[in-house]
C-alpha positions in Angstrom: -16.2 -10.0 -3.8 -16.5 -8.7 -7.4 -16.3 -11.2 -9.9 -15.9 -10.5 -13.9 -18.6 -10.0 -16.1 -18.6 -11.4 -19.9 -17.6 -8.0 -20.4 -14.8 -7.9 -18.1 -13.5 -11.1 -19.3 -13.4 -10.1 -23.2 -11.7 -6.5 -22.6 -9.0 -8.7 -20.7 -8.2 -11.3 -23.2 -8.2 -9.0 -25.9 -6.0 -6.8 -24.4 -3.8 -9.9 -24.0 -4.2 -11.2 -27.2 -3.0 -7.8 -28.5 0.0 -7.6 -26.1 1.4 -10.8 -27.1 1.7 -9.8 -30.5 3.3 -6.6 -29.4 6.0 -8.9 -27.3 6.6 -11.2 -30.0 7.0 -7.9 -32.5 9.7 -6.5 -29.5 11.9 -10.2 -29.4 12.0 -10.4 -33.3 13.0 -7.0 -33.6 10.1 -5.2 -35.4 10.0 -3.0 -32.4 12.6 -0.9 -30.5 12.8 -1.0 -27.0 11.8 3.1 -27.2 9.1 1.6 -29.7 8.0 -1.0 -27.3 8.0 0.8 -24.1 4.4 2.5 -24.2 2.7 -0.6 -25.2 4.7 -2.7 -22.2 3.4 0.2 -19.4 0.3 0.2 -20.8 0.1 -3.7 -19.1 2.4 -2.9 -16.0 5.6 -4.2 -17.6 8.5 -2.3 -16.6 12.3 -2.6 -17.2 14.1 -2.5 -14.2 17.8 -2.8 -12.9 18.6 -6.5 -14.7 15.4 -8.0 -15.9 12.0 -6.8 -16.6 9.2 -6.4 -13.8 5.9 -7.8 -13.8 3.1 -5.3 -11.5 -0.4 -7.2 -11.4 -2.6 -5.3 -10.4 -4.8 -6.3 -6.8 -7.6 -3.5 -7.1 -8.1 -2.5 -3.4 -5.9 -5.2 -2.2 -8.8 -7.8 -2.4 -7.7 -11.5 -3.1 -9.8 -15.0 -3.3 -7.8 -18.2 -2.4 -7.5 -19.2 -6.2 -6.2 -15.9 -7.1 -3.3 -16.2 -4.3 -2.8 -19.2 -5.2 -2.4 -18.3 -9.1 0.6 -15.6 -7.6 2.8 -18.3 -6.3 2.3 -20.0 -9.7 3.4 -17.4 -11.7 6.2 -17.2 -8.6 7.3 -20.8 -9.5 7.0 -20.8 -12.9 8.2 -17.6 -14.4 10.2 -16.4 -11.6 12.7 -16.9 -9.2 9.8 -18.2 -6.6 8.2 -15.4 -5.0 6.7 -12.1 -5.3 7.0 -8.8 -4.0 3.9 -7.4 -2.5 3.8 -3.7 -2.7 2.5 -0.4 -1.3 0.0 0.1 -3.9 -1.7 -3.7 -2.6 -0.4 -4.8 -6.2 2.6 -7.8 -6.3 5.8 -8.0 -8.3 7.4 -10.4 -10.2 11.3 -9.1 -10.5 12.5 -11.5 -12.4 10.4 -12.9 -15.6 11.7 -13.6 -19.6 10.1 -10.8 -21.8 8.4 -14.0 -23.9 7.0 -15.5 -20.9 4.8 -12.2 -19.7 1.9 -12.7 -22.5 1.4 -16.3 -20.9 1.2 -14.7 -17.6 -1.3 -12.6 -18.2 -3.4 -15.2 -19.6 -2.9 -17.4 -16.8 -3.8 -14.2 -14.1 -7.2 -13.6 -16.7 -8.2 -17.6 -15.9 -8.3 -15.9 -12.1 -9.9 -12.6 -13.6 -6.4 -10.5 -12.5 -4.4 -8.3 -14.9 -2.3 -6.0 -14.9 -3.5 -2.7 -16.7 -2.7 0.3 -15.4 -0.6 -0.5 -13.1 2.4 1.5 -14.9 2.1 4.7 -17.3 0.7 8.0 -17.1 -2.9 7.0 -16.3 -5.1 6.7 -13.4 -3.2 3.3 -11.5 -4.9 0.6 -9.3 -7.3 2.3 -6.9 -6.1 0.9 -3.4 -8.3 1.1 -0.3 -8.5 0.4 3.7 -7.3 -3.2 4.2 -9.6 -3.9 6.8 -12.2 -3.1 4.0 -15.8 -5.4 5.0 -14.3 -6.2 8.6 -13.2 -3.3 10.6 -15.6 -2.7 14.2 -14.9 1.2 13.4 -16.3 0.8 9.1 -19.5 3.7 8.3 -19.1 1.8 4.6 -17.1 -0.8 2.8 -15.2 1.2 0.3 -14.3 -1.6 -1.9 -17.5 -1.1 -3.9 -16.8 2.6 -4.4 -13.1 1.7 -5.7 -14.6 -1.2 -7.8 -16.9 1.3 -9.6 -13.6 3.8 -10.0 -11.7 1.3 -11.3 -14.4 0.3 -14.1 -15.0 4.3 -14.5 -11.2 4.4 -15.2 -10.0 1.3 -17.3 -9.0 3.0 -20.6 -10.8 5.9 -20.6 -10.3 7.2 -23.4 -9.5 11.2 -21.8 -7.3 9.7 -19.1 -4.5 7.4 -21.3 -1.9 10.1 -21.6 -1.7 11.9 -18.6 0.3 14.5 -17.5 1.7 12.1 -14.8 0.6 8.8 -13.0 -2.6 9.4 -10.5 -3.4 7.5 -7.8 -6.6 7.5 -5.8 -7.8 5.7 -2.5 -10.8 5.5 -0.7 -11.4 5.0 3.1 -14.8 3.8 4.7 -13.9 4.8 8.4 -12.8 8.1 10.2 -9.3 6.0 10.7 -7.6 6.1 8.2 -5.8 3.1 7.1 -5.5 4.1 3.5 -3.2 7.0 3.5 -5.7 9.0 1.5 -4.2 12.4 2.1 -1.1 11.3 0.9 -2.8 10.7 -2.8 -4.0 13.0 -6.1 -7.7 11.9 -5.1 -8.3 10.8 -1.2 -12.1 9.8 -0.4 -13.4 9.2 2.7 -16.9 7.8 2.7 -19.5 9.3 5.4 -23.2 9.5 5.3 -24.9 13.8 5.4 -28.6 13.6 6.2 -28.7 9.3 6.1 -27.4 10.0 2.7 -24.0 8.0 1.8 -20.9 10.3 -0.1 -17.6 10.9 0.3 -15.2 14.0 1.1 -13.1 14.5 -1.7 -9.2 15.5 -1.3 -6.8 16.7 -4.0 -3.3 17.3 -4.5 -1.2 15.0 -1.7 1.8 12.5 -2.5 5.4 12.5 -1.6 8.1 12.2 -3.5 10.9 14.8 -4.6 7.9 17.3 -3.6 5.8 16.1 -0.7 1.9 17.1 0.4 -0.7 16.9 2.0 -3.8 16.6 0.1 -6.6 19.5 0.5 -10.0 18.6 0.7 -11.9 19.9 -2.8 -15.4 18.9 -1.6 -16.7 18.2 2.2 -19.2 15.8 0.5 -20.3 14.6 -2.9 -22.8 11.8 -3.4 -22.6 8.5 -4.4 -24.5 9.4 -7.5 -22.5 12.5 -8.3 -19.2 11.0 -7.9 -18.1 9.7 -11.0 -19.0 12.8 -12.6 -17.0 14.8 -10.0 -14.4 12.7 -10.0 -14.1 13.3 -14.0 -14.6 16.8 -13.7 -11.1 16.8 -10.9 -8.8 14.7 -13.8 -10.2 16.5 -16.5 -9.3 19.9 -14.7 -5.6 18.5 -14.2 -5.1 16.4 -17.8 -5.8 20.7 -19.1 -3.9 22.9 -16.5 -0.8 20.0 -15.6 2.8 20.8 -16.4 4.0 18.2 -19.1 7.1 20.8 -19.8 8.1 19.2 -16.2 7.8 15.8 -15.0 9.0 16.9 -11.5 6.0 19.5 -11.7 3.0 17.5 -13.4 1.5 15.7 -10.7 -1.9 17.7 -9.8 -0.1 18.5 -6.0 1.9 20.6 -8.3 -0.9 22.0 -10.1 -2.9 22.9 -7.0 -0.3 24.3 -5.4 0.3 27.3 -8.0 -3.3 27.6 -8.8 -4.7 27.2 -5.4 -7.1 25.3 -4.0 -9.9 27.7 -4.5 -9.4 28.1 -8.4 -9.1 24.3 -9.0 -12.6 24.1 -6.8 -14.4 26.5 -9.2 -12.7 25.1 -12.6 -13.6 21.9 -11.4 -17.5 23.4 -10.5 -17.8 24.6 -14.1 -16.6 21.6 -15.8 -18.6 19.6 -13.2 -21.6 21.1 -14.6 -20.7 20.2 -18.3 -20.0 16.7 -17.2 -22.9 15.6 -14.8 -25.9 15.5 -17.2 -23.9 12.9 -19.6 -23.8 10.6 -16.2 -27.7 11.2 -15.9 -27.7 8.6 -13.0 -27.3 5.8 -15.0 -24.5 4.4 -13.8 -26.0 4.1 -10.0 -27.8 0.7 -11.4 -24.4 -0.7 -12.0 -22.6 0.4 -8.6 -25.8 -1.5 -7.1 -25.0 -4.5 -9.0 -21.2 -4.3 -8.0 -22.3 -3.5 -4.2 -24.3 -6.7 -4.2 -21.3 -8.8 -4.7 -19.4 -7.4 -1.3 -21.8 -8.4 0.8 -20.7 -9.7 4.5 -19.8 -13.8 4.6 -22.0 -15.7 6.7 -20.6 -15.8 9.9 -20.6 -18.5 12.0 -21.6 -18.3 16.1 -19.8 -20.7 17.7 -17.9 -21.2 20.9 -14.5 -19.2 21.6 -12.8 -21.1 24.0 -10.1 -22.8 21.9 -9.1 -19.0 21.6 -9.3 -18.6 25.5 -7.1 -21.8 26.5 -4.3 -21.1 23.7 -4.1 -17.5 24.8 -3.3 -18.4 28.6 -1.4 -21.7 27.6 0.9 -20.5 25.0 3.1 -17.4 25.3 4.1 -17.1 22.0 0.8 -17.1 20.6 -0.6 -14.7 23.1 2.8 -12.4 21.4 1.2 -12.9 18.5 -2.4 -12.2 19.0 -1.6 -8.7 21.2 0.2 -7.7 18.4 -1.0 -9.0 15.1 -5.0 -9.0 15.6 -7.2 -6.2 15.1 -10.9 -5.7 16.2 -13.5 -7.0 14.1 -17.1 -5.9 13.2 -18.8 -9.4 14.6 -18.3 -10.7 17.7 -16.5 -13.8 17.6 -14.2 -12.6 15.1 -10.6 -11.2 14.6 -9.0 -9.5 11.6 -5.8 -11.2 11.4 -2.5 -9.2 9.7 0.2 -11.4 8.6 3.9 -9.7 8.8 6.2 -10.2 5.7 8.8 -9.1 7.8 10.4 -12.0 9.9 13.5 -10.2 10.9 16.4 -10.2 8.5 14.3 -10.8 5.6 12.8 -9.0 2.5 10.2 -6.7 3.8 6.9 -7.5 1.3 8.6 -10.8 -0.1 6.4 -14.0 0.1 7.2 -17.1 -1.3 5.2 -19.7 -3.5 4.9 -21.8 -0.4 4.2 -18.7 1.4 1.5 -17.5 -1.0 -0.2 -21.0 -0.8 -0.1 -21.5 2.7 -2.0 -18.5 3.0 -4.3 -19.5 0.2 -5.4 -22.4 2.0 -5.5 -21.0 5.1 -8.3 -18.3 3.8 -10.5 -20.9 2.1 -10.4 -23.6 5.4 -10.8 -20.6 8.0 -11.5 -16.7 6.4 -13.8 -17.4 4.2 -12.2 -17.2 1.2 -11.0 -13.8 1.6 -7.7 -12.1 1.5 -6.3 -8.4 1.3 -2.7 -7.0 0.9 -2.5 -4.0 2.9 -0.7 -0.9 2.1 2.0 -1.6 5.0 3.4 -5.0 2.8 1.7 -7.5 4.8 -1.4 -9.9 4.5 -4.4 -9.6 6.0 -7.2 -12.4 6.7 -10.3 -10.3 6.9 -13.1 -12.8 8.8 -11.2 -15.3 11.2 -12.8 -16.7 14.0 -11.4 -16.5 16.9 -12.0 -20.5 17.7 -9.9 -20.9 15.0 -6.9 -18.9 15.7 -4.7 -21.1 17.3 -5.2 -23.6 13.6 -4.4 -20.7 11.9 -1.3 -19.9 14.2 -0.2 -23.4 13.6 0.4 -22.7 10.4 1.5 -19.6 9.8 4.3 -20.6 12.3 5.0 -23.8 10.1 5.7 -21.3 6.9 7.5 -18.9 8.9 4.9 -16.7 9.0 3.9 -15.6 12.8 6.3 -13.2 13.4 4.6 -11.2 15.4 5.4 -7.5 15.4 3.0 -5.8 13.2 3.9 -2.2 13.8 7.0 -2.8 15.6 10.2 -1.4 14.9 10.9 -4.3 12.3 7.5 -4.0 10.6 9.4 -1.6 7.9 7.9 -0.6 4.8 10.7 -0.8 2.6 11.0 0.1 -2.2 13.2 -2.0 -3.9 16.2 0.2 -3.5 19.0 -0.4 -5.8 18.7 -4.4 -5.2 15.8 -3.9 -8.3 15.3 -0.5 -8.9 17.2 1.6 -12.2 15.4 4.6 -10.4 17.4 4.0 -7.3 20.2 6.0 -5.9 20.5 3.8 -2.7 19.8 0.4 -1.0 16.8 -0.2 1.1 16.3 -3.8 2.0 19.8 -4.6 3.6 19.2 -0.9 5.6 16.2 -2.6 6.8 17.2 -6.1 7.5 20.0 -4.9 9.3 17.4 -2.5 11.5 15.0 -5.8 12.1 17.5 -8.0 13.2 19.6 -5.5 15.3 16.7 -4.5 17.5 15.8 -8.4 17.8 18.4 -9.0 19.1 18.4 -6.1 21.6 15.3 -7.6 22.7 13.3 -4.6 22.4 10.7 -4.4 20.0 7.8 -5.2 22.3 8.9 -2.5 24.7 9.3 0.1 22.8 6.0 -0.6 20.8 4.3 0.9 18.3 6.9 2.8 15.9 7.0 3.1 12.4 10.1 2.8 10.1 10.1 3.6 6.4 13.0 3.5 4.1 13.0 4.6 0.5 15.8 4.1 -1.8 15.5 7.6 -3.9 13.3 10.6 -3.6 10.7 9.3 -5.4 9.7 8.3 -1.8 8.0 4.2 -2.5 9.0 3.6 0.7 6.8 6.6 2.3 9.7 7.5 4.2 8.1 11.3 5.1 5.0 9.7 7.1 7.2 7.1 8.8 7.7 7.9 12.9 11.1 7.6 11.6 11.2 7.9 7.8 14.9 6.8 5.9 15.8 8.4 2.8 18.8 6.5 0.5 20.9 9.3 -1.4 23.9 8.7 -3.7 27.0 11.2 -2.0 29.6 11.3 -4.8 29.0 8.1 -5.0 28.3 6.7 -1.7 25.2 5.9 -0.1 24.1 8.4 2.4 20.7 8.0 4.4 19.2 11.1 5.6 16.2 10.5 8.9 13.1 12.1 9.4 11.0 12.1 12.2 7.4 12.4 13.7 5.7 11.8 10.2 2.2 10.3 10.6 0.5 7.9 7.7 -3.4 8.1 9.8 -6.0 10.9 9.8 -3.6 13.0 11.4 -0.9 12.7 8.3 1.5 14.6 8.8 5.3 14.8 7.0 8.8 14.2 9.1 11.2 16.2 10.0 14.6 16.3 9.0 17.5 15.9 11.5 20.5 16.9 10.0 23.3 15.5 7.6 22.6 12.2 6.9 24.2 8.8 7.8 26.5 6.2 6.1 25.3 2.5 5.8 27.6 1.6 8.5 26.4 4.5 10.6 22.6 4.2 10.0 21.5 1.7 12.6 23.3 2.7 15.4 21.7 6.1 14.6 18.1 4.3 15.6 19.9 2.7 18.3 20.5 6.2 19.5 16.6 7.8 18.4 14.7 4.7 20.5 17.4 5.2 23.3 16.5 8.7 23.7 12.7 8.1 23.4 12.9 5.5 26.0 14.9 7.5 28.3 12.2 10.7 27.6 9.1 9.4 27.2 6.3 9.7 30.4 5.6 6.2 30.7 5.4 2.8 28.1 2.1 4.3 27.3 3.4 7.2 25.4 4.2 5.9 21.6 7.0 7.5 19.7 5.3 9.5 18.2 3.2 11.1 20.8 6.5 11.6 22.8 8.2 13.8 19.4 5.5 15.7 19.6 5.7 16.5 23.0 9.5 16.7 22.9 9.9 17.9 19.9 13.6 17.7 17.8 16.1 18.4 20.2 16.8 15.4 22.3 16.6 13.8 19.3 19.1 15.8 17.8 20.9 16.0 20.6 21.6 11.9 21.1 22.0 11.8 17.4 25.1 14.4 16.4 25.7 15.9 19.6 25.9 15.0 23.5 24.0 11.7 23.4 21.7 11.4 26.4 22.4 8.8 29.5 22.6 4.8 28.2 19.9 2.4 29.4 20.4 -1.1 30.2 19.2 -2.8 27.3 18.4 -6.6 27.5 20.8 -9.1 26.4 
């Protein structure tokens, strides 16, 4: 895992040292808040709803035991007692005083964390696969790739004033758990002739105007990357709207120029930029690579693992459903849900936070990551030690298991936090989490994918949910139009709309009535959701949801 350089540590506390003076200017009135806004994005300080926001920044989701443990400090000290982990693998603090934040930040610096770029128009915390180092499927651990963006990135000086915010991600494995399609710059790392590079993708996000990103380059080498990568924002930061903020993202850009033209504009400015790079950089992505090397794994028998799966049936629940395949035998990737049904989707606690903490120093080797989806994810677990870690996970109310169930919901803010807002997201989705619960049928119905964003601005993802929730402000009532069969994996691929949308009071028995229907239609409990909307396509859908509804199942008590 990367650790700071002298370097590193300086630019941090200088930048601090600087802020500080800029907060104490903004409380005794030497600033405006209009004044005092670019200097607070510039270090992830928004203003939200009622308070100002803290977003620290968690470069590709990557966290050691001391860093966690640093978050529920900050929790428990400047906040209400927990964060709000987010789909950009940063966390949230909703709830800070103004002349607290510089002390923050120098208590995240003694854990080399920050928050830069996290906010403004400039290129924001590069976010990669979760199961980054661990996954069984991995041609290349990308974290090393996004470690040399983010250095490549951090204040350039061409890239401060964008026309927009830009977001990039980076995948190491043909599955795509990164969503890079869905971002201004996708990479998906892949060796030509023994050679490692990456495809290159342009011009996807949601939002008021969702995309799917086009791929710019089929392959562009490790050395030549940075200089490409330049040559892409450079090409944008010239041809991007500013005249329109709902037009300035580079999606925007390529769609009215085309893909082909922003391919040779980006050639001929590629050309201009390369010889400055020269290759020396590659000595410094070496240097960084060292540092993500494999833990050493231990070989040691599994049969703790063996007896607690046949002996206990609610850890067997939880090990179908919340372990994935690892890279070493022996081991399990471990994904802990921050969605126990009824409560804030992405919220941990300080006792949470250090619970997990300690958990990844006795038994994952000091690693943790914060995936994309709002949940926590233990890399390198052995699978002798599961049922220790199951112990306690269950003791902080964390072993729910139903990662990528129906109540495994990505869920923004909504208007609980957000001044963006025109709708609530977390009740809409503790109200879907408990009500199939208690229904009883979350394991049945299996693998289905709810996201619910509280504006158009789309934080929630809600066009590549298998059912995607949009809030909406109706002459002042909230109004929730559905989508459905939108795909976040290698196969991305936006919802559909159904109709007129729903009221709050309406919305969940509207699922009720989308899961009835695929349960009545679909050719056997192998058939996800959203292989059986494919097949089917809209109309039953339709059908059960403003029209004839199809035949009622028995549904368990």
């Amino acid at each position: 895992m990367y650790t700071y350089s002298d370097f590193d540590a300086a630019f941090v506390a200088e930048r601090n040292r600087q802020f500080r003076q800029q907060v104490e200017r903004r409380i005794d009135g030497s600033l405006t808040e209009d004044e005092f806004k670019p200097f607070r994005l510039m270090n992830g300080l928004y203003l939200q709803l009622h308070a100002y926001m803290l977003r620290v920044a968690i470069p590709y989701g990557t966290l050691r035991s001391e860093q966690m443990e640093m978050l529920a400090h900050l929790a428990e000290t400047y906040d209400k007692g927990y964060g709000h982990f987010t789909t950009r693998q940063n966390i949230q603090y909703n709830w800070p005083e103004l002349g607290d934040i510089p002390n923050m930040l120098d208590d995240l610096a003694k854990v080399e964390m920050h928050a830069i770029q996290t906010s403004g128009n400039t290129i924001r915390n590069v976010t990669a696969d979760h199961f980054a180092g661990a996954a069984a499927d991995e041609v290349a651990d990308p974290r090393p790739v996004a470690e040399m963006i983010r250095q490549w990135s951090t204040d350039h000086p061409e890239f401060q004033a964008l026309p927009r915010k830009f977001k990039i991600a980076v995948t190491g494995a043909q599955a795509d758990r990164a969503v890079i399609r869905a971002h201004d710059i996708g990479l998906r790392l892949h060796e030509q002739n023994g050679e490692l590079g990456a495809e290159v993708i342009v011009g996807g996000g949601l939002g008021r105007t969702p995309m799917i990103g086009k791929t710019i380059a089929e392959w562009v080498s490790l050395e030549d990357l940075p200089a490409y990568l330049e040559s892409v924002v450079s090409v944008w930061n010239l041809l991007g709207r500013r005249d329109n903020k709902y037009k300035s993202r580079i999606k925007i850009t390529v769609h009215e120029h085309g893909i082909d033209d922003i391919r040779a504009r980006v050639a001929d400015r590629y050309e201009l930029v390369r010889p400055a790079y020269n290759g020396a950089h590659m000595d410094l992505f070496h240097q960084i690579a060292a540092q993500f090397g494999s833990p050493a794994f231990r070989n040691v028998p599994t049969d703790a693992y063996g007896a607690a799966y046949k002996a206990d049936p609610v850890f067997r629940s939880w090990a179908d459903t919340n372990l994935s395949a690892h890279k070493v035998d022996g081991y399990a990737i471990v994904q802990i849900s921050l969605k126990a049904h009824g409560e804030t989707p992405g919220d941990a606690s300080a006792e949470q936070m250090r619970a997990m903490a300690r958990i990844a120093r006795d038994y994952g080797h000091d690693e943790l990551r914060i995936s994309h989806e709002q949940n926590v994810v233990l890399p390198h677990v052995h699978t002798s030690d599961l049922p220790a870690v199951h112990d306690i996970l269950k003791a902080h109310g964390l072993a729910t298991a139903n990662i990528g169930l129906i109540s495994d919901i990505i869920a923004c803010p909504g208007m609980d936090y957000c001044a963006l807002a025109t709708a609530r997201s977390i009740p809409i989705a503790q109200e879907i989490a408990t009500r199939f619960d208690e229904l009883k049928l979350e394991h049945e119905i299996g693998e289905l994918k709810i996201k619910i964003s509280g504006c158009i601005n789309a934080c929630g993802h809600h066009h590549v949910g298998h059912i995607g929730i949009l809030g909406l402000d109706r002459a002042g009532v909230e109004n929730y139009q559905v989508t459905l069969g939108g795909d976040h994996t290698e196969t991305l691929a936006l919802g559909d709309r159904t109709g007129p949308g729903f009221s709050a009071e309406e919305i969940v028995p509207a699922m009720e009535r989308i899961v009835d229907t695929y349960l009545a239609h679909r050719d056997g409990p192998e058939e996800t959701f959203l292989q059986a909307y494919r097949r089917l396509g809209m109309d039953p859908f339709k059908t059960a949801l403003y029209g004839e509804q199809p035949s009622k199942r028995t549904k368990a008590a």
